[in-house]
C-alpha positions as a Markdown table, in Angstrom:
| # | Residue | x | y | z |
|---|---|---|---|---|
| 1 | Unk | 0.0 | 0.0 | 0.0 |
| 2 | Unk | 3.3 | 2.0 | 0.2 |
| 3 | Unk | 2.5 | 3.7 | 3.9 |
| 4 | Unk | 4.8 | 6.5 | 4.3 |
| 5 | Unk | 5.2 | 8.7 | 7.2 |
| 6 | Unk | 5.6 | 12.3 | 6.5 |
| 7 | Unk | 6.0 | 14.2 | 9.4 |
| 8 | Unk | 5.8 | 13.9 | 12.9 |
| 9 | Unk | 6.3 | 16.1 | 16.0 |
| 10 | Unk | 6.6 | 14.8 | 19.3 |
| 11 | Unk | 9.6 | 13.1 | 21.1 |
| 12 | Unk | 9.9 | 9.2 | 21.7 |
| 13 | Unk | 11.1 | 8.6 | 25.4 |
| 14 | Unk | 10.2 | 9.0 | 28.9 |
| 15 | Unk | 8.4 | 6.5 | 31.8 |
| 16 | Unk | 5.9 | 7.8 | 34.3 |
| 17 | Unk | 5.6 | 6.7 | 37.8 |
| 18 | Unk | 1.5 | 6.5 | 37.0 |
| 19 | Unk | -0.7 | 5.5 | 34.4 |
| 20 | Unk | -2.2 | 8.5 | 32.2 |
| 21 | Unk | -5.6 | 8.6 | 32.6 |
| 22 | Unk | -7.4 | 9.1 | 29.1 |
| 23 | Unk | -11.2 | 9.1 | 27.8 |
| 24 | Unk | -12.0 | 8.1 | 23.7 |
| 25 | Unk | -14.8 | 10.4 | 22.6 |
| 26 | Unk | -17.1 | 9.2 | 19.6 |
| 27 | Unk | -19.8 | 9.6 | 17.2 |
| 28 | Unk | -19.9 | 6.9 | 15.3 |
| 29 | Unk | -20.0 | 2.8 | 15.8 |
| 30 | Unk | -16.3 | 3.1 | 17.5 |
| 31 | Unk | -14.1 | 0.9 | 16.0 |
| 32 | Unk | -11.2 | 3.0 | 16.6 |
| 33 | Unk | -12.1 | 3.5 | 20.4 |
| 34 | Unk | -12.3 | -0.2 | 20.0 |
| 35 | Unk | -8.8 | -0.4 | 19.0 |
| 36 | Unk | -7.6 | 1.9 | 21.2 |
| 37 | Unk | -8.9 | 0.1 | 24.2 |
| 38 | Unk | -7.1 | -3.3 | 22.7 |
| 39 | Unk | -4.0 | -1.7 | 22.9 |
| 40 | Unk | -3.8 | -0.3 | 26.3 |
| 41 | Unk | -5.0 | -3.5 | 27.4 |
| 42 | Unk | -2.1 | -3.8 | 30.4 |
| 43 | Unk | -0.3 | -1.0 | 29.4 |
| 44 | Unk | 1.9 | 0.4 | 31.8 |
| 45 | Unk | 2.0 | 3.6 | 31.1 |
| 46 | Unk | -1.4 | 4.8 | 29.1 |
| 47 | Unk | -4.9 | 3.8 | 30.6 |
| 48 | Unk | -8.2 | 3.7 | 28.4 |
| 49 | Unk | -10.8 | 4.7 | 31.6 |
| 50 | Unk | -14.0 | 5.1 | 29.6 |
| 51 | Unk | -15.8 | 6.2 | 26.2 |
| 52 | Unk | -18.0 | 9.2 | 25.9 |
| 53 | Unk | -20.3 | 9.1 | 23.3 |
| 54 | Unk | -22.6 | 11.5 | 21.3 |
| 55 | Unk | -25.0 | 9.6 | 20.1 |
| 56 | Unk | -27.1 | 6.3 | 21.7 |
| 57 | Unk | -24.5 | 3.2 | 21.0 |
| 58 | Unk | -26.2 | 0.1 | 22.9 |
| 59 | Unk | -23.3 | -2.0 | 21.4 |
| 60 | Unk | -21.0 | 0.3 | 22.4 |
| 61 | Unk | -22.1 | 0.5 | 26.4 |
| 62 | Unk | -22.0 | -4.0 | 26.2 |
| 63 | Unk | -18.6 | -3.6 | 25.2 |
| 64 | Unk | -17.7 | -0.5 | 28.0 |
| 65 | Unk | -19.6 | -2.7 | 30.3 |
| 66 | Unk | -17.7 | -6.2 | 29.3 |
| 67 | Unk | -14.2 | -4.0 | 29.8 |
| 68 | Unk | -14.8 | -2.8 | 32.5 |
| 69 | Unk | -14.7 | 1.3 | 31.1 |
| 70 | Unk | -17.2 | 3.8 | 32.4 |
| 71 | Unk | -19.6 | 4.7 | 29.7 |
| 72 | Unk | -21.1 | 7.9 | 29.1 |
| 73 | Unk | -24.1 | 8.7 | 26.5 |
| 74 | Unk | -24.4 | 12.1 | 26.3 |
| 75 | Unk | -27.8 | 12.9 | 23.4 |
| 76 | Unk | -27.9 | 15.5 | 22.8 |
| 77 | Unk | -24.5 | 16.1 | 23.0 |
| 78 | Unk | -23.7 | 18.7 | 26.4 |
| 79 | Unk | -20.3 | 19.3 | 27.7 |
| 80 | Unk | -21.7 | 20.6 | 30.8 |
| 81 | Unk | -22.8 | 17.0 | 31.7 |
| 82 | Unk | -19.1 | 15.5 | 30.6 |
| 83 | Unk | -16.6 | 17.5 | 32.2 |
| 84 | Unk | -17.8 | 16.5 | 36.1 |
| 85 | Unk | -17.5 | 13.0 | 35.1 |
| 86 | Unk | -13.8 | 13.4 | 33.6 |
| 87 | Unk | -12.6 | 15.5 | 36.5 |
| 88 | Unk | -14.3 | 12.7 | 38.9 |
| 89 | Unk | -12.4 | 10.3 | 36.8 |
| 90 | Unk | -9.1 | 12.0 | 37.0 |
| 91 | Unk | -9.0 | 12.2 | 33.1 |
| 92 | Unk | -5.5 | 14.0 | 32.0 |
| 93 | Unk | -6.2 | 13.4 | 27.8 |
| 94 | Unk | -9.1 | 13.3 | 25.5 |
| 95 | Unk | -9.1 | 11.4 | 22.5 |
| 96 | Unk | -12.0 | 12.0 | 19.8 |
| 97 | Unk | -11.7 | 9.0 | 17.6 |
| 98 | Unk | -14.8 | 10.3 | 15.1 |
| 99 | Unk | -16.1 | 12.6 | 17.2 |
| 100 | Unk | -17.7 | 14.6 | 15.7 |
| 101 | Unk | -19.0 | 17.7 | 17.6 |
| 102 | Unk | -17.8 | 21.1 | 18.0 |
| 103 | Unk | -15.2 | 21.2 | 21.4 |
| 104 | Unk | -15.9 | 24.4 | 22.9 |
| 105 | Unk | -13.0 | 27.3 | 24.4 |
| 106 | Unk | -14.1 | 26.0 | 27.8 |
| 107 | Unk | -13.2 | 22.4 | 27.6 |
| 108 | Unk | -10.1 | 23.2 | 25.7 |
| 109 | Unk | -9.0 | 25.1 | 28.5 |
| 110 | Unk | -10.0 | 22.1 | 30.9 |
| 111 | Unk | -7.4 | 20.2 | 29.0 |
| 112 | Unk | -4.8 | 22.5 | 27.3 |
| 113 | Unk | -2.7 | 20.6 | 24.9 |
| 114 | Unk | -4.5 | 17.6 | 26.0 |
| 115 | Unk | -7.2 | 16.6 | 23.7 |
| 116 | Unk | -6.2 | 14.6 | 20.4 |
| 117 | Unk | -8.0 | 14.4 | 17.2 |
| 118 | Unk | -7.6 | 12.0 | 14.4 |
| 119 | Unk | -8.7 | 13.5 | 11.4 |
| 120 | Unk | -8.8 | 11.3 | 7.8 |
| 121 | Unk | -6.9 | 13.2 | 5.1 |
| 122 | Unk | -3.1 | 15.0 | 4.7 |
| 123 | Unk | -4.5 | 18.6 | 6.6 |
| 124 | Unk | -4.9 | 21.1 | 6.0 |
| 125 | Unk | -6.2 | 19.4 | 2.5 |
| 126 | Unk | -9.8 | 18.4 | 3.1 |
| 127 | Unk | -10.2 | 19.8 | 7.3 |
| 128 | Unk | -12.6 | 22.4 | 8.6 |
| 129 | Unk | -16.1 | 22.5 | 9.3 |
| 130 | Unk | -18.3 | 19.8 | 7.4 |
| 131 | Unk | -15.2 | 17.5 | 6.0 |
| 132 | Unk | -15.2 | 14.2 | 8.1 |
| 133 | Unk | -16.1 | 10.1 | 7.2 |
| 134 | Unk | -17.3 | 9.9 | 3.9 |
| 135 | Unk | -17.0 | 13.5 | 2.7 |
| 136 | Unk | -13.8 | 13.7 | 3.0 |
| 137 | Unk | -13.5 | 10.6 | 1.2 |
| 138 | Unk | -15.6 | 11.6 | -1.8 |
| 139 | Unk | -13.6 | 14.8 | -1.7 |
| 140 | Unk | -10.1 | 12.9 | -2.2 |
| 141 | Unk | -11.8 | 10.9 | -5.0 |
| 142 | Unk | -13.8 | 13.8 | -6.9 |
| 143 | Unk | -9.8 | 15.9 | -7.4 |
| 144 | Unk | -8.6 | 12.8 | -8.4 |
| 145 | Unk | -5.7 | 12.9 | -5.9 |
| 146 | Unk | -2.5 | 10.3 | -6.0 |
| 147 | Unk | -2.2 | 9.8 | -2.1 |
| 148 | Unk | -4.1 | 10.5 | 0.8 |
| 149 | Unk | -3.9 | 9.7 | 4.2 |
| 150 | Unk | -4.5 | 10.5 | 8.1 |
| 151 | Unk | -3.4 | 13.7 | 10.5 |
| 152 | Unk | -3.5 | 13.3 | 14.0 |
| 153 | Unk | -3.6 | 16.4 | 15.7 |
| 154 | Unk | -4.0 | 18.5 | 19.0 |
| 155 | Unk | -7.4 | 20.3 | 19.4 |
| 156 | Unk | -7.6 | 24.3 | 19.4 |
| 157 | Unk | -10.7 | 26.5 | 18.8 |
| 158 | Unk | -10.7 | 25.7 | 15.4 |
| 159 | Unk | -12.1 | 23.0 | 12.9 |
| 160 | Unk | -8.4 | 20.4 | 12.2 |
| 161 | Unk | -5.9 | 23.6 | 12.6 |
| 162 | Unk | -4.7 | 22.3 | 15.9 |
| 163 | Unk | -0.7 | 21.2 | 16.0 |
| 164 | Unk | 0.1 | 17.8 | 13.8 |
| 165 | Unk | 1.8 | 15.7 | 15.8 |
| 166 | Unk | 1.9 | 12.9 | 13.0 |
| 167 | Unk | 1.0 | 12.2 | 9.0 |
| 168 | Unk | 0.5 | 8.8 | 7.7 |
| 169 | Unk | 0.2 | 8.8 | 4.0 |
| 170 | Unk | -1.4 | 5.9 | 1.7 |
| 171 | Unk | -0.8 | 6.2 | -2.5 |
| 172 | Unk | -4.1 | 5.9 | -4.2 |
| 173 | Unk | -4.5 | 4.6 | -8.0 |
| 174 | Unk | -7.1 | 5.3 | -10.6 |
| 175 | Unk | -9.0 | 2.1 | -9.7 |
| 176 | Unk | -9.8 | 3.5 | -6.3 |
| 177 | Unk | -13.4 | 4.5 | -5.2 |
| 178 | Unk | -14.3 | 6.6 | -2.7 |
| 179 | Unk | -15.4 | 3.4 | -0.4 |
| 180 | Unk | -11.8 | 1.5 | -1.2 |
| 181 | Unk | -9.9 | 4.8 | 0.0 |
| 182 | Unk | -12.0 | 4.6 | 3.3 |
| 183 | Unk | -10.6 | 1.3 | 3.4 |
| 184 | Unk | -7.0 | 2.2 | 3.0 |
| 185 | Unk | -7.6 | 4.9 | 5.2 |
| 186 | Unk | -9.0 | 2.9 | 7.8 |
| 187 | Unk | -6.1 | 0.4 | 7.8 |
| 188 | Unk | -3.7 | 3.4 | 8.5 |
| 189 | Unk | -6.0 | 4.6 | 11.6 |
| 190 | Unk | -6.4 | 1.1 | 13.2 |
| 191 | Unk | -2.2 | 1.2 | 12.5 |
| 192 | Unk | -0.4 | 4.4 | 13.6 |
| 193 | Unk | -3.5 | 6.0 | 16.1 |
| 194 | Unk | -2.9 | 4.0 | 19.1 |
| 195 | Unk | 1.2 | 4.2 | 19.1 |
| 196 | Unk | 0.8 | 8.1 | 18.4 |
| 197 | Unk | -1.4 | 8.7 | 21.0 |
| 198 | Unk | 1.1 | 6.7 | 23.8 |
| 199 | Unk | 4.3 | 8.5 | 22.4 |
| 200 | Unk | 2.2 | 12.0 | 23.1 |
| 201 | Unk | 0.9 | 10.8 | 26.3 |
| 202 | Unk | 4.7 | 10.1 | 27.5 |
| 203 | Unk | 6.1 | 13.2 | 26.5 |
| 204 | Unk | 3.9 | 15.1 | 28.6 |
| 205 | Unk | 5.2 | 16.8 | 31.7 |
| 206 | Unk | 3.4 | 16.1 | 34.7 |
């Protein structure tokens, strides 16, 4: 699939006394939250505590329930509601793993440099308000681009213009529909996410 990695920001080393605490926000069915979670399993280092989610998931609360995670179904979506419950928590890093609501100036603040999005294409091509999932997708197809890939990012005020932390890039051909990118682009997520997320979680001073 020739992966390459473009670009990345953040330092490999360090070992912390205690486990950082982090919450997976979603949207969507989770399968990256689901991933996530897999990989933390015993990790030393990075602990999955819950999953927040946006929408009703009954799947999603079994599998929080079978893991023993705290779930959280906030519909509609209210921040209000969430931040007691990360603070109660002890929550030090967000992750949104398609997430797809608007994180307000307030919660940023709550967690400054702390909140990490994974966004699917090469920003700033195809970010900002109203690109995500299959939009994006469609996008990457419609310009006929040769390569496309995923950004993870920090979280600021606005729409994927936070600090990239890491690029993973996939090469696309002319055969490729906008459901076989989502495929590609999928397999680099389920890949590089988790690992970028634990080297950013180390380097943090606490």
């Amino acid at each position: 699939m020739g992966i390459t990695i473009i670009t990345q920001a953040f330092p490999y080393f360090c070992a912390v006394k205690e486990p950082i605490k982090l919450v997976i926000f979603v949207s969507g069915k989770g399968s990256n939250a689901r991933n996530l979670v897999s990989y933390f399993n015993k990790n030393q280092h990075v602990v999955v505590c819950g999953i927040v989610s946006s929408k009703q998931n009954p799947a999603l609360a079994a599998y929080c329930t079978e893991n023993q995670l705290f779930y959280k179904e906030c519909y509609p979506w209210d921040e209000e509601q969430i931040l007691p419950v990360l603070e109660k928590t002890g929550i030090e890093v967000v992750v949104l793993a398609g997430f797809l609501k608007k994180i307000s100036s307030t919660f940023i603040a709550s967690f400054p440099n702390r909140i990490i999005n994974i966004h699917p294409s090469l920003l700033p091509k195809y970010g900002g308000a109203g690109m995500y999932g299959q939009r994006v997708h469609e996008a990457v197809f419609a310009n006929k681009e040769t390569n496309t890939g995923i950004t993870i990012h920090l979280v600021n005020e606005h729409y994927d213009e936070g600090k990239i932390l890491v690029q993973h890039a996939c090469a696309l051909d002319p055969n490729d529909t906008p459901a076989t990118i989502e495929s590609k682009v999928h397999q680099l997520e389920h890949q590089y996410f988790p690992n970028a997320v634990e080297q950013y979680c180390l380097s943090l001073k606490r």
